[in-house]
Biotite code that builds the C-alpha atoms (Angstrom):
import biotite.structure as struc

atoms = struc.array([
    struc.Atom([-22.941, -38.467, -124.573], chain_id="A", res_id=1, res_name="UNK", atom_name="CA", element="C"),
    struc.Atom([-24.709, -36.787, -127.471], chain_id="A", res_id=2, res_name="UNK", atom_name="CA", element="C"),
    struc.Atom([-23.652, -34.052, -129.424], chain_id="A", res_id=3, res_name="UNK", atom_name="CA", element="C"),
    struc.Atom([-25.311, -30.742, -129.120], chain_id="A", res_id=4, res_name="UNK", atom_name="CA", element="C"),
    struc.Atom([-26.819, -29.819, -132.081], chain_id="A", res_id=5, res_name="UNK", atom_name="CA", element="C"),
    struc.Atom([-26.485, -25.752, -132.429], chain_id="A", res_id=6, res_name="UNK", atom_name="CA", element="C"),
    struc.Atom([-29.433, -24.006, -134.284], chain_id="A", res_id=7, res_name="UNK", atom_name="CA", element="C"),
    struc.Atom([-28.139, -21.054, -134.263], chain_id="A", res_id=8, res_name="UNK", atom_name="CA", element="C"),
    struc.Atom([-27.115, -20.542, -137.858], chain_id="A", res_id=9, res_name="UNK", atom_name="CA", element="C"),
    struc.Atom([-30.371, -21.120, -139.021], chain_id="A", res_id=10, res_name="UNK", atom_name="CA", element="C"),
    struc.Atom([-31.877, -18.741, -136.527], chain_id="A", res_id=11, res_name="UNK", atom_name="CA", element="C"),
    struc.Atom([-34.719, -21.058, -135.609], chain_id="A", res_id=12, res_name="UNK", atom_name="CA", element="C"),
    struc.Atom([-34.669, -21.317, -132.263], chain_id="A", res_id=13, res_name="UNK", atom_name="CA", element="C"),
    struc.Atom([-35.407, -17.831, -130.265], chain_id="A", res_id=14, res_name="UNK", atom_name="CA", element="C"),
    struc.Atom([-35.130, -19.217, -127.178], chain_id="A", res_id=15, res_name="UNK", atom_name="CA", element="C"),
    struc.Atom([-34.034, -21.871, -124.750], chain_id="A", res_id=16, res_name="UNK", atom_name="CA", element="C"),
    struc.Atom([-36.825, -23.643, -124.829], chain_id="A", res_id=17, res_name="UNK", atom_name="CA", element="C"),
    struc.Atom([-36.710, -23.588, -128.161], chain_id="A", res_id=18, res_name="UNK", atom_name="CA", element="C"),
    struc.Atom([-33.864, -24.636, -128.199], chain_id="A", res_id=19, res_name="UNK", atom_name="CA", element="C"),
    struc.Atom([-33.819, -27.198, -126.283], chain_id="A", res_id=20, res_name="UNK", atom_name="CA", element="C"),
    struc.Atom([-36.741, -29.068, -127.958], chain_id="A", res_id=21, res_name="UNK", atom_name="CA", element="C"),
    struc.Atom([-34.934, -28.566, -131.099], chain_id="A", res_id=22, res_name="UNK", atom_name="CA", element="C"),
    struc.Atom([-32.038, -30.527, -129.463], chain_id="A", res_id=23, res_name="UNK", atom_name="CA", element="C"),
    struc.Atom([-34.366, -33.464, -128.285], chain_id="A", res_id=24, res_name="UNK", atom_name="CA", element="C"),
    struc.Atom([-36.358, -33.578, -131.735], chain_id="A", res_id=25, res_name="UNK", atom_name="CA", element="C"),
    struc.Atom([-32.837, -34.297, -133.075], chain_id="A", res_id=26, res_name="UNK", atom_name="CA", element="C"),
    struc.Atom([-31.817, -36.509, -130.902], chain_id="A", res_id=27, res_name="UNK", atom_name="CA", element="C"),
    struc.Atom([-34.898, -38.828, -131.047], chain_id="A", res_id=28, res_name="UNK", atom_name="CA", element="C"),
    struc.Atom([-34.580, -38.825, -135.031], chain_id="A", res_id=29, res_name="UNK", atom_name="CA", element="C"),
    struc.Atom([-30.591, -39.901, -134.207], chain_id="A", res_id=30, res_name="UNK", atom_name="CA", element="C"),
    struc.Atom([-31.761, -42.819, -131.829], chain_id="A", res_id=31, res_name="UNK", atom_name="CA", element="C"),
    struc.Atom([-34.705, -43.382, -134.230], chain_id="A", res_id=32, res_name="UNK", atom_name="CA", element="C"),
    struc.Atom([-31.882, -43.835, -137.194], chain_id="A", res_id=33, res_name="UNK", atom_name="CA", element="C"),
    struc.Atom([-29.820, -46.087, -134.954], chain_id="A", res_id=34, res_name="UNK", atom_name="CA", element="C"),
    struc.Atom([-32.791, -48.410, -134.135], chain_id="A", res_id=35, res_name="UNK", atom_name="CA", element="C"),
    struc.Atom([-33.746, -48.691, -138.197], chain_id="A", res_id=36, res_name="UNK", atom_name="CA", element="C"),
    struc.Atom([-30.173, -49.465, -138.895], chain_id="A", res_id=37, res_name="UNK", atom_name="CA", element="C"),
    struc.Atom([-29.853, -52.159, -135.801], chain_id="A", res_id=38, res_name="UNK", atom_name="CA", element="C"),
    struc.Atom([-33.322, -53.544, -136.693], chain_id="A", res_id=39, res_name="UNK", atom_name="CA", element="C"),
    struc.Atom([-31.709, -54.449, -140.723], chain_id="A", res_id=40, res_name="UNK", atom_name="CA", element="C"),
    struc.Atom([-28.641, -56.056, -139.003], chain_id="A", res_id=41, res_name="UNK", atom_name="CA", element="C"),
    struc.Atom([-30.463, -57.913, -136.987], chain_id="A", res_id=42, res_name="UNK", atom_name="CA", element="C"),
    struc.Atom([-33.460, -59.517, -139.347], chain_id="A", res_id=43, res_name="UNK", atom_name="CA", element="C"),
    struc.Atom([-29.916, -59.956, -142.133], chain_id="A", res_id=44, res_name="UNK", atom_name="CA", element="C"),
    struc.Atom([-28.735, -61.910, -138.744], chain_id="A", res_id=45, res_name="UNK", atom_name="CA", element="C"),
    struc.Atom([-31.644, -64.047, -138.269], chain_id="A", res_id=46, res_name="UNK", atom_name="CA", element="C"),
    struc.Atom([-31.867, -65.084, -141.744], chain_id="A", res_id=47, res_name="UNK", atom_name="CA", element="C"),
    struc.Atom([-28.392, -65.958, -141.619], chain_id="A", res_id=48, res_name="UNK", atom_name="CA", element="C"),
    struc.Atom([-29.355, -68.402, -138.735], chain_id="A", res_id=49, res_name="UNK", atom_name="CA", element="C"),
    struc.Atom([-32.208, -69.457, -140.169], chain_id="A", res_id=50, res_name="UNK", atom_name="CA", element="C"),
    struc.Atom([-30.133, -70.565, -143.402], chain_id="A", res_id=51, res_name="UNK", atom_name="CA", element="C"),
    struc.Atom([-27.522, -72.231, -141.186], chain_id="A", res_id=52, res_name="UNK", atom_name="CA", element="C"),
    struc.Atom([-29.700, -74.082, -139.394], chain_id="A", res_id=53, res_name="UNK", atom_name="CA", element="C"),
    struc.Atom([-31.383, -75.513, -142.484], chain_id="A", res_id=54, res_name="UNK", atom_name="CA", element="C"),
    struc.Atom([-28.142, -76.249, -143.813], chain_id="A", res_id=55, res_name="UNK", atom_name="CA", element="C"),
    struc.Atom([-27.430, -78.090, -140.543], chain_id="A", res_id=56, res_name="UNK", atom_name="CA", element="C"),
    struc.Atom([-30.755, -80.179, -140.604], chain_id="A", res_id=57, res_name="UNK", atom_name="CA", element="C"),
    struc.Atom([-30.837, -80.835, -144.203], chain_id="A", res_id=58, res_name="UNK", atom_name="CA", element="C"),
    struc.Atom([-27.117, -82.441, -143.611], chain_id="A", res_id=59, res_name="UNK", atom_name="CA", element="C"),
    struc.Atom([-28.531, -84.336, -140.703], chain_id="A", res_id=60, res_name="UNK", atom_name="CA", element="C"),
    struc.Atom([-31.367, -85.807, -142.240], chain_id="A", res_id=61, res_name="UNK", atom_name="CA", element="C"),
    struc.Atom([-29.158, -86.855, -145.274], chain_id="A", res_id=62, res_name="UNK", atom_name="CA", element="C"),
    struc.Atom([-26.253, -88.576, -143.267], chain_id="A", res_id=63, res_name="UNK", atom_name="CA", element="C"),
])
């Protein structure tokens, strides 16, 4: 499901425990970058609505 994320090249991780922290450090930080980018969609979203909605009601009250 998620990549593995090798830390080999930079010879940080000496072990795999290490190693395996490494790779859930990085992970978190991937979900964490997910969840920032889903959070802007979703308030752009809502104000969207929001704007629709007046549009709607404004209309309403006018007709």
């Amino acid at each position: 499901m998620f990549p593995t994320f090798c830390c080999g090249y930079s010879g940080q991780c000496n072990s795999s425990e290490e190693s395996r922290i490494h790779y859930y450090k990085r992970k978190l930080q991937m979900l964490k970058f997910w969840r920032e980018g889903i959070e802007r969609q979703l308030a752009a979203l809502d104000a969207s609505i929001n704007t629709l909605q007046s549009q709607i009601d404004r209309n309403q009250a006018d007709a």
